[in-house]
Z-matrix of the N, CA and C atoms (Angstrom, degrees):
N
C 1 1.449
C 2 1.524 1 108.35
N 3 0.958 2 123.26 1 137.51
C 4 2.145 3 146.19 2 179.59
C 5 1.818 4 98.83 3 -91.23
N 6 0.862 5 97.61 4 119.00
C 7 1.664 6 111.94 5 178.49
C 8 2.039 7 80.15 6 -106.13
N 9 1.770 8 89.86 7 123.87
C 10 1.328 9 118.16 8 -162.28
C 11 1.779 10 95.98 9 -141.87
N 12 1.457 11 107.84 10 165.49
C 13 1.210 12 127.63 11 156.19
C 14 1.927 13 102.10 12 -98.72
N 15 0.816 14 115.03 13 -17.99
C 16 1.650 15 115.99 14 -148.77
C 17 1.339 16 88.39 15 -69.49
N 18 1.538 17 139.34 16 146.68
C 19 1.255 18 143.59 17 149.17
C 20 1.687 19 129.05 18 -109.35
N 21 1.629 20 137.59 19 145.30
C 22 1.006 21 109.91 20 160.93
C 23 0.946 22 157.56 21 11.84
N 24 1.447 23 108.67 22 -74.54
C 25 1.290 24 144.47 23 151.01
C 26 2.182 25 103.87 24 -22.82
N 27 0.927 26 115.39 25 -88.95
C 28 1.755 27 126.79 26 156.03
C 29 0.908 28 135.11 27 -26.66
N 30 1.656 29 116.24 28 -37.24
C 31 1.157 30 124.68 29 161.93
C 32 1.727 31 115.42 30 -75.51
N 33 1.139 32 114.56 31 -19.21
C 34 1.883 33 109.15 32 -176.56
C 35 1.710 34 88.90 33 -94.35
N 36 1.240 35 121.75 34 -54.35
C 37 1.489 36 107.90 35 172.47
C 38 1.413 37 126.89 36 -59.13
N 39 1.353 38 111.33 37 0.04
C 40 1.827 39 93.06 38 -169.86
C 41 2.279 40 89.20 39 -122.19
N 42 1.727 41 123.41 40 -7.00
C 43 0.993 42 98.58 41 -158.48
C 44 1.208 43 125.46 42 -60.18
N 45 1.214 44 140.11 43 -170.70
C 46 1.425 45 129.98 44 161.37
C 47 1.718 46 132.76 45 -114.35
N 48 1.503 47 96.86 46 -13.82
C 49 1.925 48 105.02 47 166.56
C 50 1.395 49 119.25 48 -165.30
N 51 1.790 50 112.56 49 -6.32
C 52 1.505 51 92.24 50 174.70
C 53 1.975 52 73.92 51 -169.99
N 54 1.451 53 73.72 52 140.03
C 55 1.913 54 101.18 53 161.86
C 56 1.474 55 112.37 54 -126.66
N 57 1.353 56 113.48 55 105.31
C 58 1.619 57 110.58 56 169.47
C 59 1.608 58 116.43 57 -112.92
N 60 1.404 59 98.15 58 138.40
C 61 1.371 60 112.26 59 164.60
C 62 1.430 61 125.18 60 -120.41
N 63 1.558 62 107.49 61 141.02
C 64 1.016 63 132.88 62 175.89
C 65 2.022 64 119.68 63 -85.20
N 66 0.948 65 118.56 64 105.51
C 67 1.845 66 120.84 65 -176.47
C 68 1.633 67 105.32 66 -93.69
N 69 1.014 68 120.63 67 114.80
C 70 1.365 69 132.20 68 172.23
C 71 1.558 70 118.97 69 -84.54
N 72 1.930 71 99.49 70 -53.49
C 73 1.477 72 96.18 71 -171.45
C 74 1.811 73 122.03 72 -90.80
N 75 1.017 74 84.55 73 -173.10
C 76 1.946 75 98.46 74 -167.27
C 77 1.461 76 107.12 75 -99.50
N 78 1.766 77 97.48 76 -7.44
C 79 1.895 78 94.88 77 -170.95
C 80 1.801 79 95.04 78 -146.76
N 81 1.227 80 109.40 79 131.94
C 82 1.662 81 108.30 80 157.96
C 83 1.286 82 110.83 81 -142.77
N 84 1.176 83 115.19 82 36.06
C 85 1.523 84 115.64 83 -172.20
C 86 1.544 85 116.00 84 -77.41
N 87 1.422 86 119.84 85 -4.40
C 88 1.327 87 136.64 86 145.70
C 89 1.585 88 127.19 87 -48.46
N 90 1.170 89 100.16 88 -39.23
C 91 1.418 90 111.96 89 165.46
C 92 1.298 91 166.03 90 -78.69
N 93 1.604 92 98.45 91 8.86
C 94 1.260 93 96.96 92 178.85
C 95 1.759 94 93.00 93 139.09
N 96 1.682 95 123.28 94 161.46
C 97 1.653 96 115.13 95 -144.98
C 98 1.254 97 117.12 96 15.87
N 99 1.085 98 139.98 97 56.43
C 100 1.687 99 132.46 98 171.43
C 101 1.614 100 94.94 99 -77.37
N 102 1.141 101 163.92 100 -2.67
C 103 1.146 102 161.83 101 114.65
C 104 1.490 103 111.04 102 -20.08
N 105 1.654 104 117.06 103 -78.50
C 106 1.500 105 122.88 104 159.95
C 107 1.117 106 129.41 105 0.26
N 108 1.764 107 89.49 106 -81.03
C 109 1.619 108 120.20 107 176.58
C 110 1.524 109 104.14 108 -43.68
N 111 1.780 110 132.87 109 -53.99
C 112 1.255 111 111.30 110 -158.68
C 113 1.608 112 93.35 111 -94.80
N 114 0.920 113 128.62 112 22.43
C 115 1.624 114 117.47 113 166.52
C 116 1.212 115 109.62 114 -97.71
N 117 1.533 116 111.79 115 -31.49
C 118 1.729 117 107.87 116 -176.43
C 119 1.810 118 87.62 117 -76.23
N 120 0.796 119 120.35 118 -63.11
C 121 1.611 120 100.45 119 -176.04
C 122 1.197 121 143.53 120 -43.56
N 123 1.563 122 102.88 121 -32.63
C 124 1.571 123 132.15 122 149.14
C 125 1.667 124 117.40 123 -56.68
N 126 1.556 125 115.24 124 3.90
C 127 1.361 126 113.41 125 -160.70
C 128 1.355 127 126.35 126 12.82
N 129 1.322 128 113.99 127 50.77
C 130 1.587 129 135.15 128 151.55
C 131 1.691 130 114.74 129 -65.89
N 132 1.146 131 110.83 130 177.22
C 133 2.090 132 110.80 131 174.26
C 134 2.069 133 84.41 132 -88.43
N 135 1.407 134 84.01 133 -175.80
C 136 1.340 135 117.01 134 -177.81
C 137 1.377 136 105.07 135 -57.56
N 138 1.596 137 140.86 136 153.29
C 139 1.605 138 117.49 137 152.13
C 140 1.476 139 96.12 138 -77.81
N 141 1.159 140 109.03 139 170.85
C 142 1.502 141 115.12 140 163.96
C 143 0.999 142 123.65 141 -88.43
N 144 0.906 143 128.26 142 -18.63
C 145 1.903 144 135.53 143 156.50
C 146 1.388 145 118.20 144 -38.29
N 147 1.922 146 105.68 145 -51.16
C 148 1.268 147 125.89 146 169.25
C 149 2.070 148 114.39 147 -62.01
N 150 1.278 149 72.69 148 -35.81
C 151 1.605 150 73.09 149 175.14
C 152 1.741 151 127.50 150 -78.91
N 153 1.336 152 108.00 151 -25.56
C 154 1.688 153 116.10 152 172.44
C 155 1.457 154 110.44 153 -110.54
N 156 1.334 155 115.75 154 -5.91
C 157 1.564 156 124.66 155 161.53
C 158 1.757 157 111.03 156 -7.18
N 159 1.241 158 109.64 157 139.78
C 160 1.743 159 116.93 158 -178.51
C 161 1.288 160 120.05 159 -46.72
N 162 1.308 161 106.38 160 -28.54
C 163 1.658 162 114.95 161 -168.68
C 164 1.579 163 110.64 162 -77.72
N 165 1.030 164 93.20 163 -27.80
C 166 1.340 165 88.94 164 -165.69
C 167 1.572 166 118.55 165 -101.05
N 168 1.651 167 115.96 166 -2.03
C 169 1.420 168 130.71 167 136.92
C 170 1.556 169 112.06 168 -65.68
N 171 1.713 170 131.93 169 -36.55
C 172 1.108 171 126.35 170 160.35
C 173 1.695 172 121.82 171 -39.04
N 174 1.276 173 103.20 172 -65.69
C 175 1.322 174 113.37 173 167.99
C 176 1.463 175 116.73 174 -32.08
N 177 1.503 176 103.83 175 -87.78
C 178 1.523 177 115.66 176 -169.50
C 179 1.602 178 102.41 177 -47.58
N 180 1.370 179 141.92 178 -46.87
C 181 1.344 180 123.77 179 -175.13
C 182 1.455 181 107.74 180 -66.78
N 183 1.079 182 141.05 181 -20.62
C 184 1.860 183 165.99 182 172.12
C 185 1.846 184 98.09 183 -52.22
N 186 1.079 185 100.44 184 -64.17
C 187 1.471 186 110.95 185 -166.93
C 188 1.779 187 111.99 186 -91.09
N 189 1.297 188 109.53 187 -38.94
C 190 1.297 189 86.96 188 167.72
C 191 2.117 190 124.01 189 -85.57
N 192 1.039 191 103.73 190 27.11
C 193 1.473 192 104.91 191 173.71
C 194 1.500 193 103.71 192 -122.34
N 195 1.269 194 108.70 193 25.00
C 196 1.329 195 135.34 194 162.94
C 197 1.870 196 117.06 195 68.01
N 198 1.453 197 100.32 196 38.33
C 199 1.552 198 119.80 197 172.27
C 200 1.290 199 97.00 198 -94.34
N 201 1.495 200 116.68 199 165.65
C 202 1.316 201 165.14 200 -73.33
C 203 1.606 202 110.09 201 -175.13
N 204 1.375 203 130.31 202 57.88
C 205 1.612 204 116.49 203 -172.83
C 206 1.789 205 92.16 204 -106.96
N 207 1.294 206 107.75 205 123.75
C 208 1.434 207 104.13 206 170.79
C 209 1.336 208 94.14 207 -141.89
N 210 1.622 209 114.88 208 151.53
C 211 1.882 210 111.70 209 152.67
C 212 1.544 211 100.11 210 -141.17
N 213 1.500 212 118.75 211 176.10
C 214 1.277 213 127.82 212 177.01
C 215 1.612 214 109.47 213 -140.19
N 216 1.514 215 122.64 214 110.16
C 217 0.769 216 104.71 215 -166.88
C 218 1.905 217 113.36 216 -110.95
N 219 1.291 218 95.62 217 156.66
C 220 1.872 219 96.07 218 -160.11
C 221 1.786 220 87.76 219 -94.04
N 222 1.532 221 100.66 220 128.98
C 223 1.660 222 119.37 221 -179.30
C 224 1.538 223 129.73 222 -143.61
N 225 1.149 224 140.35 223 143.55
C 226 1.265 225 125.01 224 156.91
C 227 1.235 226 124.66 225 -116.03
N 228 1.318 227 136.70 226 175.53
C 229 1.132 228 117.37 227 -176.47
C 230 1.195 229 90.24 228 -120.72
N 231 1.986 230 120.53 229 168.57
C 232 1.376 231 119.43 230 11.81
C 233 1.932 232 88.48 231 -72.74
N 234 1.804 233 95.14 232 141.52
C 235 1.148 234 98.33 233 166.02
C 236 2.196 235 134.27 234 -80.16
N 237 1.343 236 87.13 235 149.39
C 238 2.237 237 72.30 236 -177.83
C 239 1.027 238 108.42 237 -51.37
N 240 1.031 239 125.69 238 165.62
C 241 1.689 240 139.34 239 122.02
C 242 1.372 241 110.16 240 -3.13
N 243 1.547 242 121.14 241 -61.55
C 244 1.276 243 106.29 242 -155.66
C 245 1.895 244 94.15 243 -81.11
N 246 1.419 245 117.89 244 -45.34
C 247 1.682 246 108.96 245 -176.80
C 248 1.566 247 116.84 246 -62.10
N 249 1.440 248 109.72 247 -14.22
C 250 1.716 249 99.94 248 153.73
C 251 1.403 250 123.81 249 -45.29
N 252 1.695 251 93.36 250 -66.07
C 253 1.511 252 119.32 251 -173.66
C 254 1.821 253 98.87 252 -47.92
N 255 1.002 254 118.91 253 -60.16
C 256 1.532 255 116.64 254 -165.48
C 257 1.688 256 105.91 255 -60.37
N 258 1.378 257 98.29 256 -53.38
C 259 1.374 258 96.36 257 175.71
C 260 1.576 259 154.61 258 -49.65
N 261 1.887 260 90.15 259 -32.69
C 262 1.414 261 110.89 260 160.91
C 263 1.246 262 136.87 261 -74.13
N 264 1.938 263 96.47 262 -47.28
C 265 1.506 264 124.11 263 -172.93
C 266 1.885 265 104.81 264 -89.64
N 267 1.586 266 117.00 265 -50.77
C 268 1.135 267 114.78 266 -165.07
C 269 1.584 268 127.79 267 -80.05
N 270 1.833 269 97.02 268 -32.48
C 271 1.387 270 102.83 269 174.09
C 272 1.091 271 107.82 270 -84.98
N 273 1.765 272 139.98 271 -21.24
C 274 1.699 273 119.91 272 -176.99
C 275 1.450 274 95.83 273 -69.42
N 276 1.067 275 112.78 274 -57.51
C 277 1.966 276 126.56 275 -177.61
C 278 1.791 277 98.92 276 -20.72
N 279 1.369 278 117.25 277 -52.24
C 280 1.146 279 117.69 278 -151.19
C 281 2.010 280 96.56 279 -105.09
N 282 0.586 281 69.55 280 2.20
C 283 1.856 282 72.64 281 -179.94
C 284 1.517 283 113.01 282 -99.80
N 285 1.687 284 98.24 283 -18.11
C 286 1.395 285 95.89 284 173.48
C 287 1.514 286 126.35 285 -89.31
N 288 1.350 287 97.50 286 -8.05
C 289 1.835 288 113.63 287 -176.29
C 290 1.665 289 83.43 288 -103.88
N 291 1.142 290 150.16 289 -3.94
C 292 1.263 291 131.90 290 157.67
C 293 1.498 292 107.04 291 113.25
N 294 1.259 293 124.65 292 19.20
C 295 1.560 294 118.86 293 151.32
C 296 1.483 295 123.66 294 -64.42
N 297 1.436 296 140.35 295 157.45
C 298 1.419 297 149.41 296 160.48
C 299 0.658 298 96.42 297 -115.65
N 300 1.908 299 98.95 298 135.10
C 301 1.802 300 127.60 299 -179.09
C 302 1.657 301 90.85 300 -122.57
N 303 1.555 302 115.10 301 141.89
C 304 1.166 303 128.10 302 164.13
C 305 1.350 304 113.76 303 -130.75
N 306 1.522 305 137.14 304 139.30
C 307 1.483 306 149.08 305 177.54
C 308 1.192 307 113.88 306 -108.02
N 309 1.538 308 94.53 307 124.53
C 310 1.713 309 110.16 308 -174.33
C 311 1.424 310 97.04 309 -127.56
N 312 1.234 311 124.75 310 94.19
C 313 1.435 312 155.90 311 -106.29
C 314 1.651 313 82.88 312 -150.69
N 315 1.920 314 109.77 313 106.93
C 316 1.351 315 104.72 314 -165.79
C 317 1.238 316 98.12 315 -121.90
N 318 1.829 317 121.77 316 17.10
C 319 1.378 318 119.82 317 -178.69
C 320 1.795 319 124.14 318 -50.57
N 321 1.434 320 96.63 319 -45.82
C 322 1.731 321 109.07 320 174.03
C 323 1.351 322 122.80 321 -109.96
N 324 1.693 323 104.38 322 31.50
C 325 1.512 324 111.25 323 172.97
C 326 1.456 325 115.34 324 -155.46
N 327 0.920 326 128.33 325 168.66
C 328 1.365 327 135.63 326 -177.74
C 329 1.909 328 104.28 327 -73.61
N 330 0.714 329 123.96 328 163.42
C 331 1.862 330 134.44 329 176.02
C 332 1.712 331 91.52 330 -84.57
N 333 1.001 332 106.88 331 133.48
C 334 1.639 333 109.25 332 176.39
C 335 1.334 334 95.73 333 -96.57
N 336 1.437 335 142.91 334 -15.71
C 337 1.543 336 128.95 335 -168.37
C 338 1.890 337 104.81 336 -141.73
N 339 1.179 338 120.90 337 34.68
C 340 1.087 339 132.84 338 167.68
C 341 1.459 340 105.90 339 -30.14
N 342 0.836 341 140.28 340 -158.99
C 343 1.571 342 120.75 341 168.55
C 344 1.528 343 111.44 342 62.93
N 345 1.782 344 104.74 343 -47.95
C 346 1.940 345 87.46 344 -151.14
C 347 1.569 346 92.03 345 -82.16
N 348 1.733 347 133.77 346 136.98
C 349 1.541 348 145.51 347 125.57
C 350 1.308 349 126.33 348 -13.78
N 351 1.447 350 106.50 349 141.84
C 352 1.724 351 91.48 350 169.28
C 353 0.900 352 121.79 351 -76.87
N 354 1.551 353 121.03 352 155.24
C 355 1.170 354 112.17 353 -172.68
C 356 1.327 355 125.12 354 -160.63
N 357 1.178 356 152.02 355 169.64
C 358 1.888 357 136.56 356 154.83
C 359 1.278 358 109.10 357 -121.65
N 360 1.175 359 125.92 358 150.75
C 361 1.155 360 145.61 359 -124.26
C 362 1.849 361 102.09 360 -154.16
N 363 1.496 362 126.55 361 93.89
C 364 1.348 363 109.32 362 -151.78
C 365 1.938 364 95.79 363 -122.25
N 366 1.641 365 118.55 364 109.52
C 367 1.258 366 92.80 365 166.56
C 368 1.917 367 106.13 366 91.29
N 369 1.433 368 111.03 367 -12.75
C 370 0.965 369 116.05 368 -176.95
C 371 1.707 370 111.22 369 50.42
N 372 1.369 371 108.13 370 38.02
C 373 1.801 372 120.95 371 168.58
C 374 1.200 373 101.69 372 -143.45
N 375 1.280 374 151.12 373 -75.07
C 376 0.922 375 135.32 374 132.23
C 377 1.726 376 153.10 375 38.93
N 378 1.375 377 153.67 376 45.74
C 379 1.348 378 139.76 377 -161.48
C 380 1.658 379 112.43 378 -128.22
N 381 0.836 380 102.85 379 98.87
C 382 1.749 381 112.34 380 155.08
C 383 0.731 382 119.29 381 -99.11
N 384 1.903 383 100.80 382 134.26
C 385 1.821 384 105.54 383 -169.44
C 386 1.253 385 91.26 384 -114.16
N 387 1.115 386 120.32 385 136.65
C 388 1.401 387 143.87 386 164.93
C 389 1.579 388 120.09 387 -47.01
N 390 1.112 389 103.63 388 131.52
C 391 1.682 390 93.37 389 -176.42
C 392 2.506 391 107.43 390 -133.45
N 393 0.873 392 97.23 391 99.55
C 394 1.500 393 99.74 392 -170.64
C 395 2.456 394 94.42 393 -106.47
N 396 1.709 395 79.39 394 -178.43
C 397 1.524 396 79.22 395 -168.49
C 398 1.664 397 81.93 396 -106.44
N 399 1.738 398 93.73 397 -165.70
C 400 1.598 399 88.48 398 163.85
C 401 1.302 400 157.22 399 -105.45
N 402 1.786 401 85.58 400 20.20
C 403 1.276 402 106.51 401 152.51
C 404 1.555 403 110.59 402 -94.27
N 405 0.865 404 136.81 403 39.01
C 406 1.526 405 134.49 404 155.24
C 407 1.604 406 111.84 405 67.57
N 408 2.016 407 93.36 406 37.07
C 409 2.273 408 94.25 407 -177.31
C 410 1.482 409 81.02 408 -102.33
N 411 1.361 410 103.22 409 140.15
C 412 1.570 411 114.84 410 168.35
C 413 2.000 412 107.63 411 -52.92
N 414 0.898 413 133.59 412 156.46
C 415 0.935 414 152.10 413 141.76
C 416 1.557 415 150.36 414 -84.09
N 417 1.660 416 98.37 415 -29.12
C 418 1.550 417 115.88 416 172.34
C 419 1.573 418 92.11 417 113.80
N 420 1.422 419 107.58 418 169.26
C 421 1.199 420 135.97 419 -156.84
C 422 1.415 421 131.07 420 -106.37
N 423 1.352 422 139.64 421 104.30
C 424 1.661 423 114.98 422 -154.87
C 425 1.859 424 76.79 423 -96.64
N 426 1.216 425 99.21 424 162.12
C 427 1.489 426 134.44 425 160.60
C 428 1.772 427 109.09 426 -78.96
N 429 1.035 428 139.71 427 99.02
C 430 1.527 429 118.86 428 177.93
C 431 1.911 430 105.69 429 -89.70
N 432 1.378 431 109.90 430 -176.42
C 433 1.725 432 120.93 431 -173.67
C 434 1.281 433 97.62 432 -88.92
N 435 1.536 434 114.20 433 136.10
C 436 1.378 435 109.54 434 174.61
C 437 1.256 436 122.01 435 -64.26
N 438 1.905 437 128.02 436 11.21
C 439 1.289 438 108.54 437 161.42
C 440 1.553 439 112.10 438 -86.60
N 441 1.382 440 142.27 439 3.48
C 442 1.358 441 140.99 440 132.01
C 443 1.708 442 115.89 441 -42.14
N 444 1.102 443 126.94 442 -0.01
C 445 1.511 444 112.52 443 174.29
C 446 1.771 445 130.25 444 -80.95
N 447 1.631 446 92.08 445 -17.75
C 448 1.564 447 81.94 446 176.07
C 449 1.868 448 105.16 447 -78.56
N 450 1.418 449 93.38 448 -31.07
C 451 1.726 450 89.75 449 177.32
C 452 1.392 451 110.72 450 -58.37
N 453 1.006 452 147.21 451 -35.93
C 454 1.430 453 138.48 452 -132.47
C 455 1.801 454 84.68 453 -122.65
N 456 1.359 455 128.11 454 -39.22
C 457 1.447 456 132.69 455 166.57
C 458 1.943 457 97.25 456 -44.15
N 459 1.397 458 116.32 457 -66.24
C 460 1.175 459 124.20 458 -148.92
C 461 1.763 460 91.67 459 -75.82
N 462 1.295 461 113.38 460 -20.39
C 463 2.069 462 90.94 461 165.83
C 464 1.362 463 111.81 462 -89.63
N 465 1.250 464 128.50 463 -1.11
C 466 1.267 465 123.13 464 161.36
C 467 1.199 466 119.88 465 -75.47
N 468 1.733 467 121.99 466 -45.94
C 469 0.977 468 114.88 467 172.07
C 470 2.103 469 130.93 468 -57.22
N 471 1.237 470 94.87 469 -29.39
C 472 1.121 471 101.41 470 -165.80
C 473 1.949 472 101.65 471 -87.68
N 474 0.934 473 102.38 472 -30.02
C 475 1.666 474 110.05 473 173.51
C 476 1.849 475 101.69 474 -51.97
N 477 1.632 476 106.25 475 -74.93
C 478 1.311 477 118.93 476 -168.57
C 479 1.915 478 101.04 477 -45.52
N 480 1.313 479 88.18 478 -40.88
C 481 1.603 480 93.78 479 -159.68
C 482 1.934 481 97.30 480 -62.71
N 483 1.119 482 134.62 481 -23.60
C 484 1.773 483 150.57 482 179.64
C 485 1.574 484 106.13 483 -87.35
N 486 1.695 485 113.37 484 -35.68
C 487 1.378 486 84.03 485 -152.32
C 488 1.576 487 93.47 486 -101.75
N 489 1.561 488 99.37 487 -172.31
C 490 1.681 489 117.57 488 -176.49
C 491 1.373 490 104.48 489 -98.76
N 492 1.582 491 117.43 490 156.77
C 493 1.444 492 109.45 491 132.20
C 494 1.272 493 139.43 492 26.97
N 495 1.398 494 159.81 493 -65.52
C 496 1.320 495 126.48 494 -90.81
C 497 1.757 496 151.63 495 -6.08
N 498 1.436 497 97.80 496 -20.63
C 499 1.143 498 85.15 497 -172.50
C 500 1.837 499 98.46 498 -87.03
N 501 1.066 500 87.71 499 -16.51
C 502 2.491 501 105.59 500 -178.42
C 503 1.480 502 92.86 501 -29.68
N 504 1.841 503 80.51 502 -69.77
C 505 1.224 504 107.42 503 -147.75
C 506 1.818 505 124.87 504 -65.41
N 507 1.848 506 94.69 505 -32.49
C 508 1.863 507 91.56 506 160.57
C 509 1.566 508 115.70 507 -99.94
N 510 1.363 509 120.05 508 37.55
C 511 1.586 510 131.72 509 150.35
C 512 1.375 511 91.97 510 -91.14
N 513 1.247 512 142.37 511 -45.80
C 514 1.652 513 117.12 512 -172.99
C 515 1.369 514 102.96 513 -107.36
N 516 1.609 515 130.42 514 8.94
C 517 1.414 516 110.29 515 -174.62
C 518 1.411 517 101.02 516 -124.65
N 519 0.848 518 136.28 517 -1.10
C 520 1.771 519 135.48 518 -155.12
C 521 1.286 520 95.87 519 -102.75
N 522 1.120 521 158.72 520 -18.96
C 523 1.453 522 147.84 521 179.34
C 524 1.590 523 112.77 522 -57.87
């Protein structure tokens, strides 16, 4: 781990062509729209807060200056509560400002990268691993040494290289 000033935050403002993330868990409802979260469960509409939320002006200025937002996230089904919620509400939200979601869908297979953390991946120099509790509250972000990059390169590769679409994958799974 790199003991840094640099935050998150710096890394989506400073990248230069692609930020990928990797999703491990089944729950982050600790983290951030927890409002959202209990309205989609409440089968209420969206708030609108959730809907013009920061991130997703992050995004859209990201992608239209012709960067790079992709993640793949590792799942099985039946999915929680909370990967409904993300899936319906968080990934269309974000797909429309120009992120890519891919599903690496481990119901009828083994996890090929068990082992790998969440994480983003900025520029391919770059790696913050994600650190949450177990209820799924973020924790903050370590910085790792760039001799961790072929590891953290090689679960990207192997994720992208397994997963689908998103949109494939909730045409046959979202019902």
């Amino acid at each position: 781990m790199t003991t840094s000033s640099r935050t998150l935050g710096d890394c989506f403002s400073t990248f230069e062509y692609s930020a990928f993330r990797l999703e491990t868990l089944d729950d982050y409802s600790q983290s951030g729209g927890v409002d959202a979260y209990h309205a989609f469960l409440a089968g209420e509409e969206q708030p609108a807060e959730y809907r013009g939320a920061g991130w997703v002006a992050t995004v859209a200025e990201a992608t239209s200056s012709g960067k790079r937002m992709y993640r793949v996230h590792i799942l099985a089904r039946p999915l929680t509560d909370y990967l409904r919620f993300e899936l319906a509400w968080g990934y269309h939200r974000n797909m429309a400002a120009g992120e890519e979601f891919f599903i690496l869908d481990t119901t009828d297979q083994e996890n090929p990268i068990p082992q790998a953390p969440d994480f983003w991946l900025f520029d391919d120099r770059t790696v913050a691993a994600m650190n949450y509790d177990g209820n799924g509250k973020y924790l903050g972000a370590d910085f790792l040494d760039t001799s961790r990059l072929p590891e953290f390169r090689t679960y990207r590769d192997t994720a992208m290289a397994q997963a689908v679409p998103f949109t494939e994958w909730w045409a046959q799974y979202s019902a």
